[in-house]
C-alpha positions in Angstrom: -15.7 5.3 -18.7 -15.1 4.6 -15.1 -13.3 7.1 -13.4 -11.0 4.6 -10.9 -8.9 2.4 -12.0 -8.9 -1.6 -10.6 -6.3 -0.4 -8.1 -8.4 2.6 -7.1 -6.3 5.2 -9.2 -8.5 7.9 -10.5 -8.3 7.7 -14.2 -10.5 11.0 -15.2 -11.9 14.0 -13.0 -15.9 14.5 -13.5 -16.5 18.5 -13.2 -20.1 19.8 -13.9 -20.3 23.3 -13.9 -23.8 25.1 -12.3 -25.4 28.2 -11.7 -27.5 30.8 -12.8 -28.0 31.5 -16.7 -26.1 34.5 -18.3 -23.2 33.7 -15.7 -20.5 32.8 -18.0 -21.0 28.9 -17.8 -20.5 28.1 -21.4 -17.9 30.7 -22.1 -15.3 29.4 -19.1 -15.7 25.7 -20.6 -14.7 27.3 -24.5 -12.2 29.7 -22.8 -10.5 26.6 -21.0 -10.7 24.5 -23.7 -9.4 26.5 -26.3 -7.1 28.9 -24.7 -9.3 31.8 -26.7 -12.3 34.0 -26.1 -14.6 32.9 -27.9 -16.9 34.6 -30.3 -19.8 32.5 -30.1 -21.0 29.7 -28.2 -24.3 27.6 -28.1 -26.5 27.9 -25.1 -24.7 24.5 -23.6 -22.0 22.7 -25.0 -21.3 18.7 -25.0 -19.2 17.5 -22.4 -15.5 18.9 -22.8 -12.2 17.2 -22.4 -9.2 18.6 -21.3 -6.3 15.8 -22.1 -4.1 14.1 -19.2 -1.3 16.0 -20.2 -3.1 19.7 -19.5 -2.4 19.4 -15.4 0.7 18.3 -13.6 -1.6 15.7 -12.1 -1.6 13.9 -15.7 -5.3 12.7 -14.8 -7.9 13.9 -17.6 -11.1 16.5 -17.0 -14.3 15.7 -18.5 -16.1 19.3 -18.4 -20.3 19.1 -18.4 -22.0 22.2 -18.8 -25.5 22.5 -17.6 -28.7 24.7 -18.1 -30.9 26.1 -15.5 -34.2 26.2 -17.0 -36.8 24.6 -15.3 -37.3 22.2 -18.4 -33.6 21.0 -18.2 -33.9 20.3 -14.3 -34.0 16.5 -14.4 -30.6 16.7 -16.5 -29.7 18.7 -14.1 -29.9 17.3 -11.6 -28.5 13.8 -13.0 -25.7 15.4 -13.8 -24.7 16.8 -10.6 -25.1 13.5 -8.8 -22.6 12.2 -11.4 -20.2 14.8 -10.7 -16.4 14.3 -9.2 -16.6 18.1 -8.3 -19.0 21.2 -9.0 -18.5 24.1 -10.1 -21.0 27.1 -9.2 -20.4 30.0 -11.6 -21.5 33.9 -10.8 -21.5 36.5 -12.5 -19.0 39.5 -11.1 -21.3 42.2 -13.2 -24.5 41.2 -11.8 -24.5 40.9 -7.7 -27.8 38.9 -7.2 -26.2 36.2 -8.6 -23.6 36.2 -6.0 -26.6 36.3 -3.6 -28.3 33.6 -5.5 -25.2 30.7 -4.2 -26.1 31.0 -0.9 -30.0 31.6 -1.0 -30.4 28.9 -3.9 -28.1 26.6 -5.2 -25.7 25.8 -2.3 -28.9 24.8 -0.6 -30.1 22.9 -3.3 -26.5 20.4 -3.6 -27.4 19.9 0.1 -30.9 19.0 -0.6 -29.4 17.1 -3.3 -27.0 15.4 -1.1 -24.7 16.0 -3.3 -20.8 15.1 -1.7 -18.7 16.5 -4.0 -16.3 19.3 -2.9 -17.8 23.0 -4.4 -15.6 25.4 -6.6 -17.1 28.8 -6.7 -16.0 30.8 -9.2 -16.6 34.6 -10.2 -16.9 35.2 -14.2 -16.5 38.6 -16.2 -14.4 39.9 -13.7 -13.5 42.4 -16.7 -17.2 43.4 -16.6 -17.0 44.3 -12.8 -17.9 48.1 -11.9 -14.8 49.5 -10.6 -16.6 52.2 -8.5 -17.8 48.9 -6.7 -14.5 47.5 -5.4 -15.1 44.1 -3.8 -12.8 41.9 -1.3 -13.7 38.4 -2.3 -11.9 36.7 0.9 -14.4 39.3 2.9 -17.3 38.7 1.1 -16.8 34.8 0.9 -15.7 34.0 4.2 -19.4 34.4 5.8 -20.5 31.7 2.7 -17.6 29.3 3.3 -18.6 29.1 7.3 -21.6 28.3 6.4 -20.8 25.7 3.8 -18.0 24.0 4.2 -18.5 21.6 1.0 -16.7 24.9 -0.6 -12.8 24.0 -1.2 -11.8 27.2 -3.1 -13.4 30.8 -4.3 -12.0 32.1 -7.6 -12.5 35.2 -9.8 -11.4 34.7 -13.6 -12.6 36.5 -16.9 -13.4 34.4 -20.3 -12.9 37.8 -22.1 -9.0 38.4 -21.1 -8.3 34.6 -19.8 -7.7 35.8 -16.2 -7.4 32.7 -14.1 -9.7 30.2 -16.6 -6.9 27.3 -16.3 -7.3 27.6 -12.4 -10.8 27.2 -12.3 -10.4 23.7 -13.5 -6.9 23.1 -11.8 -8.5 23.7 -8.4 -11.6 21.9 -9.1 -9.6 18.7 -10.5 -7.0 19.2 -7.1 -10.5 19.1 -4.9 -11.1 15.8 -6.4 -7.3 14.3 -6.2 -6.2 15.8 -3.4 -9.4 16.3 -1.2 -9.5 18.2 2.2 -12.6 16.9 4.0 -10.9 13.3 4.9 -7.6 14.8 6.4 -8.9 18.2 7.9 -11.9 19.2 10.3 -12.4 22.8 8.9 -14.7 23.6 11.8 -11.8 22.5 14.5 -9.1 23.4 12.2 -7.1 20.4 13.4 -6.8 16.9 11.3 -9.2 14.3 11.3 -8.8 11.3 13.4 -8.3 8.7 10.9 -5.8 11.2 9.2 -3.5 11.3 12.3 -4.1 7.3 12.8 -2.7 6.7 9.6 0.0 9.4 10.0 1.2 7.9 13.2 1.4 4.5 11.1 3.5 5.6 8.6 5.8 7.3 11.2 6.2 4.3 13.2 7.4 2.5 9.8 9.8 5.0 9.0 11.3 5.0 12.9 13.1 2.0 12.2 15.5 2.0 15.5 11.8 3.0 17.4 13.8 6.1 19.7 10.1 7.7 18.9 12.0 10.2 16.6 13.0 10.5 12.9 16.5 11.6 12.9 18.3 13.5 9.6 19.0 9.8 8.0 15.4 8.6 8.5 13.8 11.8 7.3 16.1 11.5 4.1 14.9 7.8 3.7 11.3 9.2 3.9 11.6 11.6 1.5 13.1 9.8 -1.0 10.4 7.2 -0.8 7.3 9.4 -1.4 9.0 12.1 -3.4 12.0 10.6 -5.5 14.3 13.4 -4.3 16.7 13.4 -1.2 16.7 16.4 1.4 19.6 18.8 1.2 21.3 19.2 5.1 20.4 22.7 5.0 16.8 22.1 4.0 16.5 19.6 7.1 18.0 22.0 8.9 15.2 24.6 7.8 12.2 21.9 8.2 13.2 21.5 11.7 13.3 24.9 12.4 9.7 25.6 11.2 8.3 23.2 13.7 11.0 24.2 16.5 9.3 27.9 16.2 5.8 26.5 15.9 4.8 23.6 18.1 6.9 22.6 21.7 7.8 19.0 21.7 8.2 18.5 17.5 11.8 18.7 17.6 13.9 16.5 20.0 17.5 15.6 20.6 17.3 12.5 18.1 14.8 14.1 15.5 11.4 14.9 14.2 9.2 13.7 16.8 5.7 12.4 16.0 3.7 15.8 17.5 6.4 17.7 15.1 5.8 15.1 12.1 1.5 15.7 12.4 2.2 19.4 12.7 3.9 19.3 9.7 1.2 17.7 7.7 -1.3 20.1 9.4 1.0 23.1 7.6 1.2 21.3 4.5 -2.8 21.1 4.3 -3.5 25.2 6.4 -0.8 26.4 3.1 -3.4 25.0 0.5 -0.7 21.7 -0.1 -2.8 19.1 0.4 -1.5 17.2 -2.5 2.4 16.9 -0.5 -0.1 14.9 2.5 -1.9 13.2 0.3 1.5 12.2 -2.1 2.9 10.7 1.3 -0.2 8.6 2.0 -1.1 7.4 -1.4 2.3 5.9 -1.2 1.9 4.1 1.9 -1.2 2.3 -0.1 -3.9 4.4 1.5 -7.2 5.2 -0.7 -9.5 8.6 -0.8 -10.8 6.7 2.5 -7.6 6.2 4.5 -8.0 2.9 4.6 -5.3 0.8 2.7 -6.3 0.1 -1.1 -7.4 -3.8 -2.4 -4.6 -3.8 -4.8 -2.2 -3.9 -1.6 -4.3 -6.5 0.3 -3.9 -9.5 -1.5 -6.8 -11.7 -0.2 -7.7 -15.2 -1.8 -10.7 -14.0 -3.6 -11.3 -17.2 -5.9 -12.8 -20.2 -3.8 -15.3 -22.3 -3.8 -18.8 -21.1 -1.9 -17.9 -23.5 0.4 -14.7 -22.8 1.4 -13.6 -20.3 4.0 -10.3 -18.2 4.9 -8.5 -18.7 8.2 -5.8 -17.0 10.2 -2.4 -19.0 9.3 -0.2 -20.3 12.2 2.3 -17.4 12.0 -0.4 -14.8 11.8 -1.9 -16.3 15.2 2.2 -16.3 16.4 2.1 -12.6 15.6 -1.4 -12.2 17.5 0.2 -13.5 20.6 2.7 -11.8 20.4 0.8 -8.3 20.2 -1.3 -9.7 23.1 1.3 -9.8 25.4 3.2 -7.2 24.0 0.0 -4.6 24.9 -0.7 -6.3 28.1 1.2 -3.9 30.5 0.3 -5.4 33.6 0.8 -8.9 32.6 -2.5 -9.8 34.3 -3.5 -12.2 31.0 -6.4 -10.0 30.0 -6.5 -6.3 28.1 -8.1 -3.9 29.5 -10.0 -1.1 27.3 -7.4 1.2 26.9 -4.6 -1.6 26.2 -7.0 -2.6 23.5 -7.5 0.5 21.9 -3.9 1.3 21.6 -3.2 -1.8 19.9 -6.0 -0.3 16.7 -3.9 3.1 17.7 -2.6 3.1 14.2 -5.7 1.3 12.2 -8.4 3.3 10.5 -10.3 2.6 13.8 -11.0 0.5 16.2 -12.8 -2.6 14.4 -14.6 -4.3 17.1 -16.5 -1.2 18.6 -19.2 -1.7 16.1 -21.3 -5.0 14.5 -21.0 -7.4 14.4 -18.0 -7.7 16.6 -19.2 -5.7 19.4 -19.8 -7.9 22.4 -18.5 -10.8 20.3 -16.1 -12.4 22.3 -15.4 -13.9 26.0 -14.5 -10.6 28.7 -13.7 -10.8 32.3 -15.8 -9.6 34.8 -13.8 -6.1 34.6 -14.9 -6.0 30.7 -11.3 -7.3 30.0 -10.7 -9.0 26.9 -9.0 -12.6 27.2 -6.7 -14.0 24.8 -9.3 -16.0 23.8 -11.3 -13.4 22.8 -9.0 -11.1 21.3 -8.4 -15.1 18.5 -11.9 -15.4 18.9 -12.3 -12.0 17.8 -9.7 -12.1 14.9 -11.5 -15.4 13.6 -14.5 -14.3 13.7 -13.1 -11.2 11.7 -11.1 -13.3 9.0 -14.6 -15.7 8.3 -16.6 -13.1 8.1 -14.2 -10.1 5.9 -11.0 -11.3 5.3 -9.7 -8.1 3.4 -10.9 -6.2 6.5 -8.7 -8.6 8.4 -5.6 -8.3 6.3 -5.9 -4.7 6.5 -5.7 -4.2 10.1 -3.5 -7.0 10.6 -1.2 -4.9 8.1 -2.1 -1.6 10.1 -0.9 -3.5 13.8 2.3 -4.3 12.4 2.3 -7.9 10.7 5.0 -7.7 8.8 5.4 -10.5 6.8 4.4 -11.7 3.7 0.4 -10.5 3.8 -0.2 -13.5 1.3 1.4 -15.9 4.5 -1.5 -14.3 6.7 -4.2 -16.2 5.4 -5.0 -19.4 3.9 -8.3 -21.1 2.0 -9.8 -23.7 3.5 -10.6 -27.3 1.6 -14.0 -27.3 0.5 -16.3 -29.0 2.8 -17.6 -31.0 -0.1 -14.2 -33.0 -0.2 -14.1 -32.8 3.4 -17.2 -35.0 3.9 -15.7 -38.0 1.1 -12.7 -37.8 2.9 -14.7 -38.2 6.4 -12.9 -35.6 7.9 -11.6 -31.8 7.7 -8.6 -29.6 8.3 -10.7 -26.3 9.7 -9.6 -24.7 12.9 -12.8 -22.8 12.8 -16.3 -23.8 12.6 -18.9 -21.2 11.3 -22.5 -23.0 13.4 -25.8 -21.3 12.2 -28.2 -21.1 15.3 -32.0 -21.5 14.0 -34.7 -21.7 16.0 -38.3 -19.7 17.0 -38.6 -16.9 18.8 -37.8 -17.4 22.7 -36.4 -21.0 22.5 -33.3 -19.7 24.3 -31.0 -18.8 21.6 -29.9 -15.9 22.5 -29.0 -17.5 26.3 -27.2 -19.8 24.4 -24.8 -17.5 22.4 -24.8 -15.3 26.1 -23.6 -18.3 27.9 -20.8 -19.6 25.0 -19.3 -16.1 25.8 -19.3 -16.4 29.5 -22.5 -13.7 30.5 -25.0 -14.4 33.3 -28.2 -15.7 31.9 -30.9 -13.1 32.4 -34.7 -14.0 32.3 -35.6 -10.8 30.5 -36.5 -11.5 26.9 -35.6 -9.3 24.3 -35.8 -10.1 20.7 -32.8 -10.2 18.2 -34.1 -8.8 15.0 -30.4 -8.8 13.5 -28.3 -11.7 13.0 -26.0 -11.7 15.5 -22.2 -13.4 16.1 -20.4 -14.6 18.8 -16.8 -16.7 18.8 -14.6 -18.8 21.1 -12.5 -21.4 21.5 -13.5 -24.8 22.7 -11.7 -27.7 24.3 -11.8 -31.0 22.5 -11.5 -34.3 24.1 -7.5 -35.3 23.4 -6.6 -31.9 24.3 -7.2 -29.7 21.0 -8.6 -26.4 19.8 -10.8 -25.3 18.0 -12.8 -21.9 17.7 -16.7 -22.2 17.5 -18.3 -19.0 15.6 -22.5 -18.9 16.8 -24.0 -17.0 14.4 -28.3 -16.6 15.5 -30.8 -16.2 12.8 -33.9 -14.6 13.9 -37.0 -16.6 13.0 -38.1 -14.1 10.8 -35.0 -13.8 8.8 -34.9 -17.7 8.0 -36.9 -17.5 4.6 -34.6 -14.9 3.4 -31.5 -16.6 4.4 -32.8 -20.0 2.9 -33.8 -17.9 -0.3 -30.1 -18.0 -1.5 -28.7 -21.1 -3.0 -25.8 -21.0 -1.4 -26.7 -20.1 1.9 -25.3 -23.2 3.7 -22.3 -23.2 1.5 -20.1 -21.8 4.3 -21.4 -23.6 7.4 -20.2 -25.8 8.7 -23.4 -27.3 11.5 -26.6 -26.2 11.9 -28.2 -26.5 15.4 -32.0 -26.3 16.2 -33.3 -24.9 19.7 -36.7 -25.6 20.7 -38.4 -25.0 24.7 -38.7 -28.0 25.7 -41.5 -27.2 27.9 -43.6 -25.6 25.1 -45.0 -27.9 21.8 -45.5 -25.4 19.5 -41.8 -24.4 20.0 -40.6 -28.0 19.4 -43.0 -28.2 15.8 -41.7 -24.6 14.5 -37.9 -25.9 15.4 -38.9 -29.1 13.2 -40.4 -27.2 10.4 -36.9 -24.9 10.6 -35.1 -28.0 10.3 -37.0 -29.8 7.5 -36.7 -26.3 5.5 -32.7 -26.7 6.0 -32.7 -29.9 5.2 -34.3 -29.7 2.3 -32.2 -26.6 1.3 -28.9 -28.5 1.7 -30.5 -31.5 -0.5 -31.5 -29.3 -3.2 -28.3 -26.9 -3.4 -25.7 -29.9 -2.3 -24.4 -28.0 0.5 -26.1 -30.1 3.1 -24.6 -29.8 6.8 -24.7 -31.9 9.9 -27.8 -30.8 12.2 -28.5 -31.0 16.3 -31.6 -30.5 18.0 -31.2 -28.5 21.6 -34.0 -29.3 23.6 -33.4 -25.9 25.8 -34.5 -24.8 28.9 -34.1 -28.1 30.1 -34.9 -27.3 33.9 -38.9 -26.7 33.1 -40.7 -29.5 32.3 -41.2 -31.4 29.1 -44.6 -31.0 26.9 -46.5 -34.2 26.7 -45.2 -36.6 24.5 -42.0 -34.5 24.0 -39.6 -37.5 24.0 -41.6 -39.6 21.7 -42.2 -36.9 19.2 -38.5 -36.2 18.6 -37.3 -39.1 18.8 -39.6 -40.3 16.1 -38.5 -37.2 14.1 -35.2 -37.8 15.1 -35.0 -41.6 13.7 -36.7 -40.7 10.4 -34.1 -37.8 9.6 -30.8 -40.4 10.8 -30.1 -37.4 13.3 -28.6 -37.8 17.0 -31.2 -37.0 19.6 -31.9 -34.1 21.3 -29.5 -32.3 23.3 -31.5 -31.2 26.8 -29.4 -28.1 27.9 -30.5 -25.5 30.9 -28.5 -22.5 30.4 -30.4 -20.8 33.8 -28.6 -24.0 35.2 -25.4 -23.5 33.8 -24.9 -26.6 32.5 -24.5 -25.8 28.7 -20.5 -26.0 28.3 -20.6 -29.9 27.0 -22.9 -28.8 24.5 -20.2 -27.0 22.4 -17.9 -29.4 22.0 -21.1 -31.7 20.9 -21.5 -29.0 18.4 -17.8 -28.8 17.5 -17.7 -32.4 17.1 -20.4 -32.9 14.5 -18.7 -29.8 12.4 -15.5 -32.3 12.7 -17.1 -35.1 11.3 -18.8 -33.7 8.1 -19.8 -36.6 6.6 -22.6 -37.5 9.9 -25.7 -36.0 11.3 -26.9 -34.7 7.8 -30.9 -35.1 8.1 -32.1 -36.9 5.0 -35.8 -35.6 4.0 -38.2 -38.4 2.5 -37.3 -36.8 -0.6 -34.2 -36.8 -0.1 -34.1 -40.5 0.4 -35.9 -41.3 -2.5 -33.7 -39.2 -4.5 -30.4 -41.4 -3.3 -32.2 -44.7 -3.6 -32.8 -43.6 -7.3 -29.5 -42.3 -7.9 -28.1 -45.6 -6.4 -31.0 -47.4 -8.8 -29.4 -45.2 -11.9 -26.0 -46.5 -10.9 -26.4 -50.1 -10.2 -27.9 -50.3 -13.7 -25.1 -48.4 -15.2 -22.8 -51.0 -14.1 -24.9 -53.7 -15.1 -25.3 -52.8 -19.0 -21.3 -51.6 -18.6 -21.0 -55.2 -17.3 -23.0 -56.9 -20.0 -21.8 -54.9 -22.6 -18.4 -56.1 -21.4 -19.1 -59.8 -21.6 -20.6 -59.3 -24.9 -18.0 -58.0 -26.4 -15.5 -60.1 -24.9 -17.7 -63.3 -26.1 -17.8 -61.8 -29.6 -14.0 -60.8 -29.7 -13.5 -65.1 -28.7 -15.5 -66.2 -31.3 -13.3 -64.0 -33.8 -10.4 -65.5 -32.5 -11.6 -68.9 -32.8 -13.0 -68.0 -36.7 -9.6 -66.4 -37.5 -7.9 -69.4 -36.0 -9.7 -72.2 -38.0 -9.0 -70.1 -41.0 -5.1 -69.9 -40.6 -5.1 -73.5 -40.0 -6.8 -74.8 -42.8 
């Protein structure tokens, strides 16, 4: 039974309880379970459940006992990869078990890699020597600095049912309500994507933005997450805890933001992480903090080759943030006008790849407006939930199902002879050091640099480009390392979602030119076998060395057999590649050209065409036939009505 539900709702807590044999294991499960001592139990008992209705939470625990003999390892160890939580189990009569957590089995989760939050938990306290008095928050606190996977250390006894519900309550709250995602226990201060998400929610519940919640707000707030309005006196009280305890929480119109994070910090330092975590669930955020696919309704059900874009009033709302953040009005943002745009996303989505170094900067490092489209598009083609999300988490706040929209499928695109896309997804193929790297450097505005270094990832860049008549469009470059071509052709649908397919050979070098040919008779053939073919260019780079023998003969022969354009000479040391883009850009426009047909290929349309013609033929005889036989009826049935 999975333990989520579609929406990312936990449906049942996992708890598999550990430790050393003779420590009570079996006896806390019964004990829990039954309510009752009990009498007799077998050496490990089948998985427990305790109902939905048993904690507050309403979420049911499945209980796994385990054994820890060397010959039930492997089960073991299954188990406690499986688990939700762990619970390790000593035994409060017998101290070397105690000893045993921190010299054995914590260890071992960690050499496990085992991530989910620890429970440990002292049985037979009514078996503890009382001549041997123990502080557990003395002798635990040494343990729990060293590992901090432990959320909570409890002492119960089976024997007198001291504490046995909590065992289970805590370990089932360490699972719901976790404390690693909203609180650094080594800084004791909240997690970065805790306060990012914080600070969002308080911004959505400021609604006149005086940077304050005032009484009415804070009213609003509660009854939203918790169903039950604030009483004046307790806002009153709520107020005064953070006026006493932080400077700066409390102004002259209300709860400020500093006061609304120190709160939350309280919540979670009192043990109430469930009152954070209430708040956040309802504001659609997941165990993650990111906002949950249930709330993110992305078009999920297209065709391999369509695509999602950026609607017109999502790029109205991007423009608007643009020059909403840019303070100086100078057209560009600058690194810390970015970054406070993201201030209230999970993070900051283009500091890592693919989108690092993706789009077109300034000199300074600035980012343009268009890069910071170019950067959205490239974002929406590429994950479009991942777009809606931060889009949602910037402040877009219209319909999220008016953000995006499907594209028409590129197969209709090329009967029709034409196509609606704003953005064009190019695949760059070519061997190793024919200049495609430079290329994608240049699209994005860097200084060509005659230092080679090898891409052994695919790599993306995006930007807009200026069409003759005066429109835009945005060109996403996406370089496929020579190596990685068999992979990428491997799938079926591989060229489902692009939209043209350049080559780059050095056109100084012949054994560049005959790999870039091979690359492009391998796509071509791909795109006849799967359907999905796609209008191709040949770049002829490094166009200021000069050509290999024979260079111009040997493409253009290549070039006539495959009904391609020739090749396009480009020299980005010279700078001269900028008309090549729109080249690019203008075969993706006209889908139905500049698809390479393979001999095979050709043979395969003259015999379709063959299959065809003498369809219509024996429809066309079949026709006259009939209608010759249906007018010699006539004339029979005439002659007989006459006579």
């Amino acid at each position: 039974m999975p333990s989520r539900s579609a929406a990312g709702v936990r449906t049942g807590v996992r708890v598999v309880v550990a430790g050393d044999r003779g420590t009570g294991k079996s006896s806390l499960i019964s004990a829990a379970a039954s309510d009752a001592f009990p009498e007799y139990v077998p050496a490990v008992l089948p998985p427990t459940r305790l109902p939905s209705d048993f904690y507050p939470d309403g979420v049911p625990v499945t209980i796994v006992d385990t054994s820890s003999s060397m010959e039930s390892r492997v089960k073991l160890i299954d188990e406690l990869k499986r688990a939700d939580a762990v619970v390790l189990t000593y035994a409060c009569d017998q101290p070397m078990t105690l000893s045993r957590l921190s010299s054995f089995w914590l260890p071992e989760l960690r050499k496990l890699e085992i991530k989910a939050p620890v429970i440990v938990v002292g049985c037979k306290l009514d078996l503890r020597d009382e001549r041997q008095p123990m502080n557990l928050e003395q002798v635990m606190a040494p343990i729990m600095q060293q590992f901090r996977e432990i959320e909570t250390c409890i002492e119960c006894s089976s024997a007198t049912l001291i504490q046995v519900p909590d065992v289970f309550y805590y370990a089932q709250k360490a699972v719901l309500h976790p404390t690693a995602p909203l609180f650094d226990q080594e800084k004791q201060t909240l997690k970065p994507r805790c306060i990012r998400a914080l600070k969002r929610i308080f911004m959505l519940c400021d609604h006149d933005m005086d940077g304050a919640l005032s009484d009415a707000e804070l009213n609003e707030f509660q009854v939203k997450c918790f169903n039950a309005p604030l009483q004046p006196a307790e806002i009153v009280g709520v107020k005064r805890v953070v006026q006493e305890r932080i400077r700066g929480g409390v102004s002259d119109l209300g709860l400020t933001l500093e006061g609304f994070l120190f709160l939350h910090a309280l919540f979670i330092e009192k043990g109430r992480l469930e009152t954070t975590w209430a708040v956040l669930r309802k504001f659609g955020y997941n165990d993650e903090l990111k906002l949950r696919d249930d709330i993110l309704p992305v078009p999920t059900k297209h065709a391999p080759d369509q695509t999602v874009e950026l609607t017109n009033e999502a790029i109205d709302f991007l423009r608007g943030i643009f020059r909403l953040y840019d303070s100086d009005n100078d057209g560009s943002l600058q690194p810390s006008e970015f970054d406070d745009i993201f201030v209230t996303a999970p993070e900051s989505p283009w500091t890592v790849d693919p989108y690092v170094d993706a789009a077109e900067r300034t000199p300074q490092g600035n980012l343009t407006i268009n890069g910071f489209l170019s950067e959205w598009a490239l974002m929406t083609t590429l994950d479009p939930s991942y777009c809606l999300a931060n889009l949602i988490c910037i402040g877009y706040g219209g319909d999220p199902t008016s953000a995006l929209r499907v594209t028409r499928r590129r197969s209709v695109d090329r009967k029709k002879k034409q196509t609606e896309k704003n953005v064009f997804h190019c695949f760059v193929f070519g061997p190793k050091k024919s200049g495609k790297s430079a290329l994608l450097n240049s699209f994005i505005g860097r200084t060509f640099s005659s230092n080679y270094t090898p891409t052994n990832d695919v790599r993306y860049v995006a930007n807009a480009v200026e069409q003759i008549g005066g429109s835009q469009k945005t060109l996403i470059l996406q370089e496929i390392p020579e190596d990685g071509v068999k992979k990428l052709l491997s799938n079926k649908e591989c060229l489902a979602a692009c939209d043209v397919a350049v080559f780059l050979y050095d056109s100084s070098d012949e054994y560049s030119w005959k790999r870039s040919r091979e690359l492009l008779l391998d796509v071509a053939r791909r795109g006849e076998e799967s359907g999905y073919g796609v209008p191709c260019l040949l770049i002829a780079a490094k166009d200021d060395l000069d050509p290999f023998p024979m260079s111009l003969q040997n493409s253009a022969r290549v070039t006539q057999q495959l009904g391609m354009e020739a090749p396009i000479p480009v020299g980005v040391k010279l700078r001269d590649s900028k008309s090549v883009f729109s080249r690019i850009v203008s075969a993706a426009e006209h889908p139905h050209l500049s698809i390479p047909e393979t001999e095979k290929g050709k043979k395969r349309k003259r015999y379709r065409r063959l299959v065809n013609s003498s369809l219509m033929f024996v429809s066309v005889t079949v026709g006259a036939a009939v209608a010759v036989v249906g007018l010699a009826a006539y004339r029979a049935y005439a002659a007989r009505k006459n006579t």
